[in-house]
C-alpha positions as CSV (number, residue, x, y, z in Angstrom):
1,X,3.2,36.9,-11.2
2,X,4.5,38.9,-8.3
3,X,8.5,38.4,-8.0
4,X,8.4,36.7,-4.1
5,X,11.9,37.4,-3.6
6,X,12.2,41.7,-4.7
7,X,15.3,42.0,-2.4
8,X,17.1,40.7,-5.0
9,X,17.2,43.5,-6.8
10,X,18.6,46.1,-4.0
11,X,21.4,43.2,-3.7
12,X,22.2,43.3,-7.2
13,X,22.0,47.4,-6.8
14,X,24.7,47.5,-3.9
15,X,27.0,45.2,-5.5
16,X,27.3,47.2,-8.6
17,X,28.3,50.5,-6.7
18,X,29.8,49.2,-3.6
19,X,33.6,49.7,-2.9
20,X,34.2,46.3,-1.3
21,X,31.8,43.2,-2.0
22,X,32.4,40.9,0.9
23,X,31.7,37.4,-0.7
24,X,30.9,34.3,2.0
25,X,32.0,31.9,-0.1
26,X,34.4,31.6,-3.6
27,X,31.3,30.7,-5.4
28,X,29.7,33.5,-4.0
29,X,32.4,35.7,-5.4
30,X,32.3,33.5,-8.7
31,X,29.0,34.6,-9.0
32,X,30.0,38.0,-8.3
33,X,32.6,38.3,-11.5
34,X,30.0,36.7,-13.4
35,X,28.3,39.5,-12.3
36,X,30.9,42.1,-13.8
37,X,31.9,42.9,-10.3
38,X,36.1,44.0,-10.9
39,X,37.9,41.3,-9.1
40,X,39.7,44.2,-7.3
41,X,36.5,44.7,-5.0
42,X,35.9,41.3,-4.6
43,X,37.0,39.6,-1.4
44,X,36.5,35.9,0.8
45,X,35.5,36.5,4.2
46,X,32.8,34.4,5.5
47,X,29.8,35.2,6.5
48,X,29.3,37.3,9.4
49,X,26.6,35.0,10.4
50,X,28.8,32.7,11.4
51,X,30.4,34.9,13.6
52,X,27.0,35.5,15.6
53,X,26.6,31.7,15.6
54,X,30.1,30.7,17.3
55,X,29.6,33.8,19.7
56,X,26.2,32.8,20.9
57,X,27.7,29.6,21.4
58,X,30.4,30.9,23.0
59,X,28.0,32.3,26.1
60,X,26.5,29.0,26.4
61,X,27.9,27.9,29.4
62,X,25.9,24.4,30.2
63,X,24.5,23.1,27.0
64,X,22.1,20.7,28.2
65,X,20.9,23.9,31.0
66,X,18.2,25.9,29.6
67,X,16.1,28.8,30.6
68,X,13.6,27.9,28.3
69,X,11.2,25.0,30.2
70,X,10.6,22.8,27.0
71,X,13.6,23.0,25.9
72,X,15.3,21.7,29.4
73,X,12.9,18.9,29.4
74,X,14.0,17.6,26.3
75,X,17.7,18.2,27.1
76,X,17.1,16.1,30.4
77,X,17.1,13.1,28.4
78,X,20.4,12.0,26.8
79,X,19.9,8.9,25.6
80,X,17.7,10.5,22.9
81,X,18.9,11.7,20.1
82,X,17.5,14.9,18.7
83,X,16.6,15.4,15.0
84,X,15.7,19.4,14.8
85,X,13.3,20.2,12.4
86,X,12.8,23.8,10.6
87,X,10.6,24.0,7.8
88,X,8.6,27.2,6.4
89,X,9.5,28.3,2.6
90,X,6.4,29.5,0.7
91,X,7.3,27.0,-2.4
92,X,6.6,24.2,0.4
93,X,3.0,25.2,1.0
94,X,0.7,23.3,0.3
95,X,1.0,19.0,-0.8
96,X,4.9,19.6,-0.7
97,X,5.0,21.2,3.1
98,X,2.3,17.7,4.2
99,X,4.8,15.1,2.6
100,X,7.2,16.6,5.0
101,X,5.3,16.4,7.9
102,X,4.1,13.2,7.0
103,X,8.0,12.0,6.8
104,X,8.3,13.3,10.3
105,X,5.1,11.5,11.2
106,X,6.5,8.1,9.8
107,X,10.0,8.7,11.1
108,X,8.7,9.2,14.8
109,X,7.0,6.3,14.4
110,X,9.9,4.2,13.6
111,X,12.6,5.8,15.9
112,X,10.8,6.1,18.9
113,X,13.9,6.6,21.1
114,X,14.5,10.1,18.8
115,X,13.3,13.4,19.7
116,X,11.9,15.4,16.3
117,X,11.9,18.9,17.8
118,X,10.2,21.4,15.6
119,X,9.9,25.0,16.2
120,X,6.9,26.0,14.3
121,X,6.6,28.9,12.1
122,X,3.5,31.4,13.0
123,X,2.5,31.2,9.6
124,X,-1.2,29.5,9.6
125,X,0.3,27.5,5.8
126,X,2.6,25.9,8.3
127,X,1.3,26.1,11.3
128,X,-2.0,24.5,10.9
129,X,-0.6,21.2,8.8
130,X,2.5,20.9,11.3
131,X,0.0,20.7,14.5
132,X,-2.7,18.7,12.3
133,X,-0.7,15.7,11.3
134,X,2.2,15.7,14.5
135,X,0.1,17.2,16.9
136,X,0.1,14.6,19.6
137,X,2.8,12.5,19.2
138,X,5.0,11.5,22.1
139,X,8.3,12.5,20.4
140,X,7.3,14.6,18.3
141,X,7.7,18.3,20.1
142,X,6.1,21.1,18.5
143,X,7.2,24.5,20.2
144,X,6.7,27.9,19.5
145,X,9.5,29.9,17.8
146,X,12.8,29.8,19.8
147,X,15.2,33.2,20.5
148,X,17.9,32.4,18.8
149,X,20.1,31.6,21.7
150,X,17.6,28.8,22.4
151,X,18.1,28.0,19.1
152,X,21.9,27.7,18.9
153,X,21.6,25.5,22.2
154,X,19.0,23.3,20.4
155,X,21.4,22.6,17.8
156,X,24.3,22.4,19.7
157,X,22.4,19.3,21.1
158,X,21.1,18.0,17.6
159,X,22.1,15.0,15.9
160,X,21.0,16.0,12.7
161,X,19.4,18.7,11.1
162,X,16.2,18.5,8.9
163,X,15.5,22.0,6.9
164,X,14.5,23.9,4.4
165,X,16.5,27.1,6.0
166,X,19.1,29.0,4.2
167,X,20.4,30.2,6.7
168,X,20.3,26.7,8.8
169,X,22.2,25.4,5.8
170,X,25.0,27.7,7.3
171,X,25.0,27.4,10.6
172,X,24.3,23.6,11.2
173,X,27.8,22.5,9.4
174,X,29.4,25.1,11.1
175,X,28.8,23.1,14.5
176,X,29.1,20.1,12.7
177,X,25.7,18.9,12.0
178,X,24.9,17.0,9.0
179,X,21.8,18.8,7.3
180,X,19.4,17.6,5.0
181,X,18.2,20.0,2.5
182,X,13.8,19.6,2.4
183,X,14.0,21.4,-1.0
184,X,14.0,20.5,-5.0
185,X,17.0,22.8,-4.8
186,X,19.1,25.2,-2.9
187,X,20.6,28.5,-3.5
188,X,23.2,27.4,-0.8
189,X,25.5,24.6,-3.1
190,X,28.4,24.9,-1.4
191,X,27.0,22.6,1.6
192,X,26.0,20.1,-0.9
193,X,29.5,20.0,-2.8
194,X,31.6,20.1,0.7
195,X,29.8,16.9,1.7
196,X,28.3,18.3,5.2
197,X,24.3,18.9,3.5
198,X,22.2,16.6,1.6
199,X,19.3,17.6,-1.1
200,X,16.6,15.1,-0.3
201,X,13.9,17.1,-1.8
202,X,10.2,17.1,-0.5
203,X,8.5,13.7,-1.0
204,X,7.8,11.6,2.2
205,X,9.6,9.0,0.6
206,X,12.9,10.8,-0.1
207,X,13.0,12.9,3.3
208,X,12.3,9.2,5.1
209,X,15.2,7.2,3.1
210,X,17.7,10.3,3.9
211,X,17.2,10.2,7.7
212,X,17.4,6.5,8.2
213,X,20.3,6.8,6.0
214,X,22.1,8.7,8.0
215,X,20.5,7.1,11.3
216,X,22.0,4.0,10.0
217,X,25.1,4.5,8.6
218,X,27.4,6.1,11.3
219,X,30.1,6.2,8.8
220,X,28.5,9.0,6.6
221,X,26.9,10.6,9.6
222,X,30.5,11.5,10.8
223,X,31.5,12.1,7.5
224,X,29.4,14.6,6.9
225,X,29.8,16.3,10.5
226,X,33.6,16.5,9.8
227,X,33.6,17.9,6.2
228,X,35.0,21.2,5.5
229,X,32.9,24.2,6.7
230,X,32.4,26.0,3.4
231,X,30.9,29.1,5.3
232,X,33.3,30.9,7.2
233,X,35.6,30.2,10.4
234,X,33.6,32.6,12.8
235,X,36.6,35.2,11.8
236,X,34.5,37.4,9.0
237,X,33.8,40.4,10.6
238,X,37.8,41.3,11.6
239,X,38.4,40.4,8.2
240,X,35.6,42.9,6.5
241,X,37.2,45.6,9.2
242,X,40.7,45.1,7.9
243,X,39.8,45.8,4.6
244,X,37.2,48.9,5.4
């Protein structure tokens, strides 16, 4: 079988040689003496993502004004609340990826005064299911892929974040969304442990008792939205340039 993920390889490759390893997170750098990475070259910064997130948010002037048509039609409505939806992984395609769009389908049903906004992936293993079994209903909006300034403004209006993004995983908590994890696992623990993500897997079932959980319960909800940001303080890139 074809390795799907051969970038891990030229990662492993630069962190053997490089002069500085700039971990995200302290089990990232963990993982990184495990490695045999000298904890000399091994530092805590962040991840520069972050940075790009909190700036992009930063330029955001209006949150609920939008450039983007469908996205200010769906802001114009405040009274209801937005669950944003991302969901692509290739391990997903197939049974896995229509249990979550059947969730979504079953969840819409129930919570008709939510908005399940999903930007659809181009790919025709997610594509054609997504539009097949949501296509159609009222809340339910299906939209092309966002830039990602629309995308920072959509979550900045979310009230929870359904995904099976790594890099949502990230970003979400760090504008303190709570984000459930549409995966059997995740390479990104540190969410789980700090309390702000939850691993609900991908049956309909499980995805469905994890929103209405935190629908519910406005207790955890915050909790989870208040936990400790495990990802970096928007401050990684000055602290990669001090050290360079």
């Amino acid at each position: 079988m074809t390795n799907p993920f051969p970038e891990e390889a030229n990662r492993s490759l630069i962190d053997s040689i490089a002069t500085v390893c700039a971990a995200p997170t302290v089990k990232a750098a963990d993982n990184l003496k495990k490695a045999g990475v000298g904890d000399s070259r091994i530092h805590v910064t962040g991840n520069t993502a972050i940075d790009a997130l909190l700036f992009t948010k930063s330029l955001i002037s209006d949150s609920s004004d939008s450039s983007n048509p469908e996205l200010r039609k769906i802001f114009s409505n405040p009274d209801a609340p937005i669950v944003t939806i991302t969901g692509h992984r290739r391990e997903s395609f197939g049974e896995d990826f229509e249990n979550i769009c059947f969730a979504i389908q079953k969840l819409a049903s129930e919570h008709r005064s939510y908005q399940f906004v999903y930007p659809v992936h181009l790919n025709p293993n997610v594509r054609e299911p997504a539009h097949q079994i949501l296509g159609g209903i009222e809340n339910v909006h299906l939209l092309p892929p966002l830039n990602y300034t629309d995308f920072v403004q959509l979550l900045s209006n979310s009230y929870l974040v359904l995904t099976d993004s790594g890099g949502i995983q990230e970003e979400a908590p760090s504008l303190d969304l709570p984000v459930l994890v549409m995966r059997k696992n995740t390479e990104r623990p540190e969410g789980i442990d700090a309390g702000c993500a939850m691993l609900v897997g991908v049956s309909e079932s499980s995805i469905v008792d994890g929103v209405e959980e935190l629908i519910s319960d406005q207790g955890l909800n915050a909790r989870m939205a208040s936990a400790k940001k495990p990802y970096g303080d928007g401050h990684a890139a000055e602290k990669i340039l001090r050290l360079l």
